[in-house]
N, C-alpha and C positions, 0 to 999 in steps of 0.2 A: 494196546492202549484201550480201558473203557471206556467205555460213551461219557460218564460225570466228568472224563477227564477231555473227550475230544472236544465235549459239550464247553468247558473253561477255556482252551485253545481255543475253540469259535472266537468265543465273547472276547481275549485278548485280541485276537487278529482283528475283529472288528472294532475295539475301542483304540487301537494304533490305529485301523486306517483311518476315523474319525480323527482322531488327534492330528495325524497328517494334514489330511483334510483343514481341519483349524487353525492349523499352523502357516500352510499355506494359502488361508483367508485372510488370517492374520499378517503378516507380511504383504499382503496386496493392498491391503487397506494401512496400512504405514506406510508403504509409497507412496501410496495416494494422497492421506495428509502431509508428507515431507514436499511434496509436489505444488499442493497447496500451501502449503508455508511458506517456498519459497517463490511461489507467485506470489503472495501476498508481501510478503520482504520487497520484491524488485517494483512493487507498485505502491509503493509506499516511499519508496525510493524516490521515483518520477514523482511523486506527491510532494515530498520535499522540494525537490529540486524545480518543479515548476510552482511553488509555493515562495520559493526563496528568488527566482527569476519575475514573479510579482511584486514581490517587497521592494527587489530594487528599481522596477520602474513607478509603483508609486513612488519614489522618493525622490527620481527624476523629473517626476509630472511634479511634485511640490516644488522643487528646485525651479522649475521654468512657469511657475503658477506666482511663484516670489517676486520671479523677473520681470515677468509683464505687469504683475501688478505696479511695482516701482514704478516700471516705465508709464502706468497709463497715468500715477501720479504725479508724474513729473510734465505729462498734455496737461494735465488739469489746470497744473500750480501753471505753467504757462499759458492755456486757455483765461486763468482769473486775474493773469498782469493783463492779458490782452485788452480785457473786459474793463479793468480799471481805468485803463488809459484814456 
């Protein structure tokens, strides 16, 4: 073999291991954002669901905000017969 030719064997052996190299930078860094994906998926998740676990108790708290209001109006309406009398 001549040197111009051991000289190109170098440079390939060395631009595979680099590409090695990249390749398996590359694939660490896709797990990494896959990882982060799917953390960000399962907390988004919990985001709904304690968003939707909100919804229904304000809607409970309007439900019993309803009730006592009636009822404080119905002391009142009897508070103003008492009054009249």
């Amino acid at each position: 073999m001549s040197v111009p030719e051991a000289d190109s064997l170098s440079d390939l052996e060395a631009r595979i291991h680099r590409a090695v190299e990249l390749v398996g930078q590359l694939r660490a860094e896709r797990d990494a954002a896959i990882a982060e994906r799917d953390a960000a998926r399962n907390g988004a998740g919990a985001a709904l669901s304690e968003m939707q676990k909100l919804r229904d108790e304000v809607e409970e708290m309007r439900g019993e905000r309803k009730q006592v209001r009636v009822r404080i109006e119905k002391l009142l309406g009897q508070l103003d017969r008492l009054s009249e009398s």
